[in-house]
C-alpha positions as CSV (number, residue, x, y, z in Angstrom):
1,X,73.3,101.5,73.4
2,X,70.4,99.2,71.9
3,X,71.4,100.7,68.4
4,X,74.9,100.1,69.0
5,X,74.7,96.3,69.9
6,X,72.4,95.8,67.1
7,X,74.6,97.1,64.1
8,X,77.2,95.2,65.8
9,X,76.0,92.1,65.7
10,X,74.2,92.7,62.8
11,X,77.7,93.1,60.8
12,X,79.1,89.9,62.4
13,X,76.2,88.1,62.0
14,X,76.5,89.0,57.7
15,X,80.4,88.4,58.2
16,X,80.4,85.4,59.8
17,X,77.4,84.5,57.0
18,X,79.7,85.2,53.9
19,X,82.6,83.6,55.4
20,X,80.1,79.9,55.8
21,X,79.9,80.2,52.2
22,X,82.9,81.1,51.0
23,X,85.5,79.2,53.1
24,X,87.1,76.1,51.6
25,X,87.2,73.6,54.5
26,X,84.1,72.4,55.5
27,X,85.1,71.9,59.5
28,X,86.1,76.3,59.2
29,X,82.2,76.2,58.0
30,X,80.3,74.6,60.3
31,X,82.2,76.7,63.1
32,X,81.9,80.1,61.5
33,X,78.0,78.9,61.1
34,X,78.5,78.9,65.0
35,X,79.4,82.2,65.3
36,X,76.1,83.2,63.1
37,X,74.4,81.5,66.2
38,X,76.2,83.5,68.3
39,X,75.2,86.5,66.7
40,X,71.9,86.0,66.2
41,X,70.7,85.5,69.9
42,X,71.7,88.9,71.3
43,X,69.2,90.0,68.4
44,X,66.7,87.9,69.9
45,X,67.2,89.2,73.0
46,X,67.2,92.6,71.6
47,X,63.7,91.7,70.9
48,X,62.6,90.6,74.2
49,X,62.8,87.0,72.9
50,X,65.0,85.8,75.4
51,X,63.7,81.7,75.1
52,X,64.5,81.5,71.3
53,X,67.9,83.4,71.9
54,X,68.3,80.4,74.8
55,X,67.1,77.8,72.7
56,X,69.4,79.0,69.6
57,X,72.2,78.3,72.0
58,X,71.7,75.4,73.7
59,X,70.0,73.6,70.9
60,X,72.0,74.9,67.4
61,X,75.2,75.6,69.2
62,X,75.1,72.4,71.7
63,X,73.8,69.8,69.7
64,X,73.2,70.5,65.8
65,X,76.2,72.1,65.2
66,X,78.4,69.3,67.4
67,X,76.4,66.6,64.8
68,X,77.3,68.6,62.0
69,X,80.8,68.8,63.1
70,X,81.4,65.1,63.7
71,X,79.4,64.2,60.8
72,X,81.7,66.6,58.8
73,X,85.2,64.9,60.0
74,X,83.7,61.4,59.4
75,X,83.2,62.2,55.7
76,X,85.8,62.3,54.5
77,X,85.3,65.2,52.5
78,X,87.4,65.5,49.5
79,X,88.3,69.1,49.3
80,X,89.0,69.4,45.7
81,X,85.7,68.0,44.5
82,X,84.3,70.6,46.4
83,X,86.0,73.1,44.7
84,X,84.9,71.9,41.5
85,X,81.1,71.9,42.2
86,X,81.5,75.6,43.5
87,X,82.8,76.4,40.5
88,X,80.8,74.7,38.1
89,X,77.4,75.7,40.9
90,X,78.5,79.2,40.7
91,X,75.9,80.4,38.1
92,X,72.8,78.8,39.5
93,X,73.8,80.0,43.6
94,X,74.3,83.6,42.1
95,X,71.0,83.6,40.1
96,X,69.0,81.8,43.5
97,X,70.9,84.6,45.7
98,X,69.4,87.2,43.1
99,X,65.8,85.9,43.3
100,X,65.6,85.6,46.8
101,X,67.0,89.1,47.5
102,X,64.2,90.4,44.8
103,X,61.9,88.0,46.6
104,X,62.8,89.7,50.0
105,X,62.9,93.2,48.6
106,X,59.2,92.7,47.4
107,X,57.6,91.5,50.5
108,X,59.5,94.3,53.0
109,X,58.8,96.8,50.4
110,X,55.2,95.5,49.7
111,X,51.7,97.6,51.1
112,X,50.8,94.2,52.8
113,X,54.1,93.5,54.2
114,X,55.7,96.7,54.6
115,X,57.4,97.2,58.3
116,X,55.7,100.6,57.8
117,X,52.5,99.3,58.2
118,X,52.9,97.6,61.7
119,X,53.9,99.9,64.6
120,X,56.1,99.3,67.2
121,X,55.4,96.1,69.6
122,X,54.2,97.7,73.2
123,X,56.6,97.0,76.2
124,X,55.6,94.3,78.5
125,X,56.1,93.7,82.2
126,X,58.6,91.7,84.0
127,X,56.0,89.4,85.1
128,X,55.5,88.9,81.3
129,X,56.5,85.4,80.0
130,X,57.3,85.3,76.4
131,X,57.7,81.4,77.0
132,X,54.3,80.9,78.0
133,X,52.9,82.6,74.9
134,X,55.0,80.8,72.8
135,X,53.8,77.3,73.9
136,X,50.3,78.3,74.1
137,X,50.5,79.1,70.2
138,X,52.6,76.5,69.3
139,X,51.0,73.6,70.5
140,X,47.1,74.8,69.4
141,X,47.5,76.8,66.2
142,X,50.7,74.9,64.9
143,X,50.6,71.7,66.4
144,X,50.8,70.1,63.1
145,X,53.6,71.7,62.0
146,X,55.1,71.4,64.8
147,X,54.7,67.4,64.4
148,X,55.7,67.7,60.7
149,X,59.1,69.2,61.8
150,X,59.6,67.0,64.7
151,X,59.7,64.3,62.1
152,X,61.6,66.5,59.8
153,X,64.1,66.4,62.6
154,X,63.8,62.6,63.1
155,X,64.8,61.4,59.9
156,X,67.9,63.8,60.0
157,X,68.8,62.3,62.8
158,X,68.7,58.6,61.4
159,X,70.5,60.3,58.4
160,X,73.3,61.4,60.0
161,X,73.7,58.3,61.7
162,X,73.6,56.0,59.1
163,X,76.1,58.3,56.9
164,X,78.7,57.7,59.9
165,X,78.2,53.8,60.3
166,X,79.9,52.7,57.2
167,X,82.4,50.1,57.4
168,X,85.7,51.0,56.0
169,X,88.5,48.3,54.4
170,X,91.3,49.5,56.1
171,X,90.2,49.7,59.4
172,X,90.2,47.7,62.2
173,X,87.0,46.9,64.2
174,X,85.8,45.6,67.3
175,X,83.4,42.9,67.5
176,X,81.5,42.6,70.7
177,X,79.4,39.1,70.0
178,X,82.8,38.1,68.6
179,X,84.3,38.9,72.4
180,X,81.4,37.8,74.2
181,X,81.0,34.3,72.7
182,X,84.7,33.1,73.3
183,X,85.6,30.3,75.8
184,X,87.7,31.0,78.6
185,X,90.1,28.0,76.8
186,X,90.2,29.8,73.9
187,X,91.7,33.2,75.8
188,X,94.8,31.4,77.1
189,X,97.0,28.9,75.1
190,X,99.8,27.2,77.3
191,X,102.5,26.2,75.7
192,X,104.8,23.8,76.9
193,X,108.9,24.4,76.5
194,X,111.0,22.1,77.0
195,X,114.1,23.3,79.4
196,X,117.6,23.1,77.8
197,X,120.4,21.8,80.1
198,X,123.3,24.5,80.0
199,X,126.3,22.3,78.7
């Protein structure tokens, strides 16, 4: 059953991989990069990893992917261009897929890496808490880079944000010192009308 649900989410997870690069509208993208999140925790869990399979969730799927999605839509993206720059791209993304498949190939395949030289992780207990092991490495032996990505992260964030605030000609927009500085005179005009007589 374990080698069933691995193949099968191992296929979707490449599917849904080849279909991120190779779809034309960027929105179809970012949600097929979902369903590689998707994919990728029941691996996880597979692995007794069941924190990183939650975190891949809640944190990719909840967040990320929602900032990628609105950021996306707020572009403006011209499809066309895009089109263009695959094509003309084309040569260089198939000779980086080629050296990072030979790179791959070389480290699984190597004496020092080989996944014949390491045997099977031993089972642990229920009682066993992959979280706790997990912190306890991350924030002693990679604290640093653990700071360096939390930063990483930061300006992203400032990135993305400052991509969507652009002001556009055409639009209308709402200006709250504007709003907050008017008079209450200023709010109401009454004009008076003088009444006609009916004849």
């Amino acid at each position: 059953m374990e080698l069933f649900v691995f193949y099968f989410f191992s296929v979707l997870l490449v599917v849904a991989a080849l279909m991120v690069i190779t779809v034309k509208n960027p929105v179809s993208a970012a949600f097929y990069l979902v369903l590689c999140f998707f994919s990728t925790a029941p691996i996880w869990l597979l692995l007794e990893a069941e924190f990183l399979a939650i975190v891949l969730v809640l944190v990719y799927v909840g967040a990320v992917m929602v900032l990628f999605l609105f950021v996306v839509m707020m572009l403006d993206i011209n499809i066309a261009t895009l089109r263009k720059g695959f094509v003309n791209n084309l040569p260089v993304g198939i000779a980086t897929a080629i050296a990072m498949f030979a790179t791959m190939y070389m480290v699984v395949s190597s004496d020092k890496f080989g996944l014949a030289n390491y045997a099977a992780p031993e089972r642990k207990g229920a009682d066993f808490s992959n979280i706790e092991q997990l912190g306890t490495v991350l924030y002693t032996d990679y604290i640093l880079q653990f700071e360096v990505a939390a930063v990483i992260l930061l300006v992203a964030i400032v990135a993305a944000i400052s991509l969507t605030l652009r002001r556009r000609p055409n639009t209308k927009h709402q200006s709250i010192d504007a709003q907050v500085a008017i008079k209450s005179t200023e709010r109401l005009n009454v004009v008076k009308v003088e009444s006609q007589e009916k004849k």
